[in-house]
N, C-alpha and C positions, 0 to 999 in steps of 0.2 A: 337813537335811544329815546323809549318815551314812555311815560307811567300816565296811566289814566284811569280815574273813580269813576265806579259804576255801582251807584247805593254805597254802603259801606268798604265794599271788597277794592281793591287797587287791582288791575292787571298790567302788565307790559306789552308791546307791540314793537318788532323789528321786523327786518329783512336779512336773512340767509341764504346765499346762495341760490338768488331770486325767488326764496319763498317766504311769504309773507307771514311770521308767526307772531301767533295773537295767543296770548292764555291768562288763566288766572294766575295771582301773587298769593291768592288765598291770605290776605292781611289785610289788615286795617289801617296800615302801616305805611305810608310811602316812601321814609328808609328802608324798609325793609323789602316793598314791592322795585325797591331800584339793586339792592342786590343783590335778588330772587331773579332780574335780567341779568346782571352781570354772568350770574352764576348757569343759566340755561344758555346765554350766551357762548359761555365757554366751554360748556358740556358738547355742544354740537362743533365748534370748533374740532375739541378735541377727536370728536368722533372722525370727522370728518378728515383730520389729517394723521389720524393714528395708523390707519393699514395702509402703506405702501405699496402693496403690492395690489392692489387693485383699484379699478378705474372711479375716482372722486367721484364721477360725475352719477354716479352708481346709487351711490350712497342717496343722495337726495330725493331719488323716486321713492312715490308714498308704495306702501306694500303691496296694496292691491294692482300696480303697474308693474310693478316686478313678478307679480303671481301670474300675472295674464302671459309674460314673454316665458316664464317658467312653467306652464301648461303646455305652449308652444310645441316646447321640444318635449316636455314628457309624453303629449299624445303620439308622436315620432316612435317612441320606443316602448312602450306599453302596449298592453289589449287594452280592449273598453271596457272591463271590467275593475281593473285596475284605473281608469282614468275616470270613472265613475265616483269612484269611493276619493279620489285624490279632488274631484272636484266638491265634491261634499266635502271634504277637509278644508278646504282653502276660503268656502262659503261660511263657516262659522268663523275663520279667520279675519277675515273683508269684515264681518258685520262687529268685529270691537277693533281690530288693528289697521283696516284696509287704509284710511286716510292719513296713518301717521310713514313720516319718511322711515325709512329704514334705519339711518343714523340714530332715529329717537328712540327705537327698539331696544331696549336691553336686558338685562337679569330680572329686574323690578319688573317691566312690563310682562315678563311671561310669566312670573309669579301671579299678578294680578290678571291675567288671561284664566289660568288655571282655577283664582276662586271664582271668578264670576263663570264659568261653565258649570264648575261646580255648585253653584245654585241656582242653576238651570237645568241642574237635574242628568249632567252628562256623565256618564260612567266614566271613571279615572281611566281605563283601557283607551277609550274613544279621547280622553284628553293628551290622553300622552302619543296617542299616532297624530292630532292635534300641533300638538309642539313641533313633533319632529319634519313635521311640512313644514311650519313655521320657519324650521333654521336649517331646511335644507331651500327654502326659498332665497335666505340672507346668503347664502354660500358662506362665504370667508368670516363675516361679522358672525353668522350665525354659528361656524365651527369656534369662535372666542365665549361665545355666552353657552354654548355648550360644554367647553372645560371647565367653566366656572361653576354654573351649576351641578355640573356631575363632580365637582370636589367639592362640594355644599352639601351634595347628598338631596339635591331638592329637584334633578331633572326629571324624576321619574314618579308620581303619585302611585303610591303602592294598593292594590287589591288584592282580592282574593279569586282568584281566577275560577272560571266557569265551567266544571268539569263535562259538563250535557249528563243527561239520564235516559234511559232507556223505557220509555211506554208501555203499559201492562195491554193485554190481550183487551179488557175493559175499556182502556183508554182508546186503542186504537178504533175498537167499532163507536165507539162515540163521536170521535172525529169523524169518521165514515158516513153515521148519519146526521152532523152536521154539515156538512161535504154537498149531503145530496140538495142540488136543485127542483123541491118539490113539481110534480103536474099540477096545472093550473087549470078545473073544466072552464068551458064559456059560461059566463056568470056569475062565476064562484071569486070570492075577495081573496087578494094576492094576500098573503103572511109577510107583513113586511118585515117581520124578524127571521125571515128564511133568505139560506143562500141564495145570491142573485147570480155568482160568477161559478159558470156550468166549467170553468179549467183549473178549477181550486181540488177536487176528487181526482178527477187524471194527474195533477200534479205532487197529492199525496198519495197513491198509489204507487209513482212513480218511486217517489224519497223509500216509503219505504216496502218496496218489492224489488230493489236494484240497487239504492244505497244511493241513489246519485245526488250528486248538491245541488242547491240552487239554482245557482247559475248555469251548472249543466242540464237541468232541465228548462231553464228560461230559453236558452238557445236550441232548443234539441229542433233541426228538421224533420220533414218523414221521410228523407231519405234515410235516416239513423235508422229506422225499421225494416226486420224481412219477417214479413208478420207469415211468411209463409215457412220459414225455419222457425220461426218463434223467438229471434233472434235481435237485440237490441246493440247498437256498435256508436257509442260515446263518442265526441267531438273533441272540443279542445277542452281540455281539462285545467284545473289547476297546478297538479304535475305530471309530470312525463310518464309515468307509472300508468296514472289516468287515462292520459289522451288515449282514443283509439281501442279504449277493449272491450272485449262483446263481453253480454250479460242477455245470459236467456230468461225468456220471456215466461214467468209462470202463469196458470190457468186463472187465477183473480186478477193479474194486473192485464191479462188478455182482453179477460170479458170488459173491464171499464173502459180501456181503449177500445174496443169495436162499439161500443154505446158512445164514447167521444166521438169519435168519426164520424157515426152518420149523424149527430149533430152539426159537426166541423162544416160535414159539404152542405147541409142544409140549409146551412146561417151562414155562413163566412165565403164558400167556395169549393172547388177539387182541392183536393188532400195534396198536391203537387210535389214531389220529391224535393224541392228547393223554398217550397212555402216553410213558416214557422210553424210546430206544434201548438205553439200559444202565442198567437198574434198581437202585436200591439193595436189596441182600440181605445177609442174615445167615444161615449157615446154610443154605444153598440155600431161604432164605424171602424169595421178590421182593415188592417192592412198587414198580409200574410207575410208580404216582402221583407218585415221588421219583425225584431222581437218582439215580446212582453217587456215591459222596463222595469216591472218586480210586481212578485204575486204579495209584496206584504200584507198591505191591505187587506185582501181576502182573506189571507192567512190567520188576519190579529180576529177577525169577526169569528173564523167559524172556529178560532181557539177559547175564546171568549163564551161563543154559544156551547162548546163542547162543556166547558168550565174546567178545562186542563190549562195547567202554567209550562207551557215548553217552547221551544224556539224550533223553526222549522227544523234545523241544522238536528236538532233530536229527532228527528224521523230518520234521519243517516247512524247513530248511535242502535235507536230502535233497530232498524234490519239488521246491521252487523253484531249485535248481540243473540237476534234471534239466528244468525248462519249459526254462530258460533255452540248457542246454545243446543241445533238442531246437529250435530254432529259436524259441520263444515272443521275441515282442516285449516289452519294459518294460511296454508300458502292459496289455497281453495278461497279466502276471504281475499286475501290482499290482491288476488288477483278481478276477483266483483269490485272490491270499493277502490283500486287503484291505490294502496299505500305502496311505498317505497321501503318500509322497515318496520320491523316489529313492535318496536317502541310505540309509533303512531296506531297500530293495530289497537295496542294496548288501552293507548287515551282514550281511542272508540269505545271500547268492547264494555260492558257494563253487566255481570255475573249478577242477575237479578236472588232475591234473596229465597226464591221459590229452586232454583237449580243449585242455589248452596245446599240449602234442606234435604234437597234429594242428593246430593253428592255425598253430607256428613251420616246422611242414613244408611247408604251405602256398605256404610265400614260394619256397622249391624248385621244387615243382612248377609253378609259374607263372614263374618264370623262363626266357627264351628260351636256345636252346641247352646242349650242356653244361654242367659243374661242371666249373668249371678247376683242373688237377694242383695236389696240395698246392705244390709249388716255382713254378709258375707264377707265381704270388701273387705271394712274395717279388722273384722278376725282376723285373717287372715295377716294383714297389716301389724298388728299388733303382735302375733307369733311369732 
């Protein structure tokens, strides 16, 4: 047991379960910095011998050693897409919790995780899948401080959820020519406010001429193409509904892919059945064999230069409102964008306020005879 000043403030210094804990007393006080040790002293005890059912020795790895054996086995049973996003999760985890043991983890600390994300500017969505890595890392500690918070009412930061919108006819050709990767003659000065990435057009054509997501487009081979049916056949999906279903090929999203392609073998190589559609590069150095590891970037630039606010994911809302709009049946929809149930059809589909218009006009123009004088109404009423 030992207190020691440093300027004003007092700290304590022990050993726990061979690890060395050093902190502040936050006092001026060294009664009070000796029972500020007793007191963290016994906190970790307690921790330490409160769950019985699992292994002590458990408890004492700092988080970031338990997060690394708990990737382990998640990449085991995940896709990489999913091990992607888990690893981003566990990255803002390490950089405020990684060095504390997991014993020290508790209700207060994930409170205090939450406001410092939150002025960091992270969306409560993003903090709350956050946590939930958090205490599915703790396993058993972590299912304790998750009772407690969800009977506190404070495990979950509440928002307002992001319903997507659907893009005007306006907005899309805007995107389109910021999309385009200007010609360059010899001698003429590049626009450095112009698209640089020639797979940012192919990849919003893609979103919305077929509905498909992201990540199904970041993966997509060219074996997924039978450009000679005109015919597009999906990979692994995000659900089962998804996986695996053609979507034909219309005459704009035709003509951009035939312009990708002889760029593709121009610059990159053959089109090869097992290469990527969007290769991962560095450096204009492709390598076919691999994906793309996210078109964000391009994305955020030629949203920016479009001067529209939308998320790519709105380009999937965009198509499935214009099926819908264009006459497409429900089951004709869910069968392009791969839902599983009508409900989700629903969350997509976005009845722009131009097909309202025409639908309430509708009841007009199908009514017999005249529109009777504003005053008639009331007479009549009154009678």
């Amino acid at each position: 047991m030992s207190v020691y000043r440093r300027g004003e403030t007092w700290h304590y210094e022990f050993w726990f379960a061979s690890v060395r804990i050093r902190e502040s007393a936050k006092t001026t006080s060294k009664t009070v910095a000796r029972e500020a040790e007793k007191r963290r002293r016994r906190e970790l005890e307690e921790g330490y011998n409160g769950l019985a059912t699992e292994d002590r020795s458990k408890r004492v790895r700092t988080f970031s050693e338990a997060a690394a054996s708990f990737l382990v086995d998640y990449q085991l049973r995940h896709r990489q897409n999913s091990l992607t996003y888990m690893r981003y999760c566990i990255k803002h985890l390490n950089e405020h919790v990684g060095d504390m043991m997991l014993v020290e983890i508790g209700v207060d600390t994930v409170l205090a995780y939450q406001n410092a994300r939150l002025r960091e500017k992270a969306s409560p969505k993003c903090i709350n899948e956050e946590v939930m890595v958090l205490l599915s890392v703790m396993r058993e500690m972590g299912d304790f401080i998750r009772v407690r918070m969800k009977r506190d009412k404070t495990l979950n930061l509440s928002y307002e959820p992001y319903e997507g919108k659907a893009l005007g006819a306006d907005e899309v050709l805007a995107l389109y020519e910021a999309a385009r990767v200007p010609e360059v003659a010899p001698g003429q000065k590049k626009d450095l406010k112009a698209t640089r990435s020639p797979m940012i057009l192919p990849a919003i054509a893609l979103a919305l001429n077929t509905t498909l997501r992201r990540r199904e487009i970041e993966t997509l081979t060219w074996s997924r193409f039978n450009f000679l049916k005109d015919i597009l056949t999906v990979g692994r999906s995000k659900t089962k509904a998804g996986t695996g279903r053609t979507i034909p090929i219309n005459s704009e999203l035709r003509s951009i892919l035939e312009d990708y392609r002889k760029w593709y073998e121009s610059e990159i190589g053959p089109a090869q059945p097992e290469s990527y559609v969007f290769p991962f590069g560095r450096n204009r150095q492709w390598d076919p064999s691999r994906p793309i590891t996210n078109l964000s970037t391009a994305w955020e630039n030629v949203r920016a230069k479009a001067g529209i606010r939308a998320r790519f994911h709105d380009l999937r809302h965009t198509a499935i409102t214009n099926l819908l709009e264009g006459g497409a049946s429900e089951t004709t929809v869910m069968a392009i964008a791969g839902h599983v149930s009508q409900r989700m059809l629903k969350h997509y589909a976005h009845t722009r306020t131009e097909a309202k218009r025409r639908a309430v006009e509708s009841i007009v123009t199908r009514r017999d005879g005249e529109i009777p004088a504003a005053g008639s109404v009331s007479r009549k009423v009154a009678s």
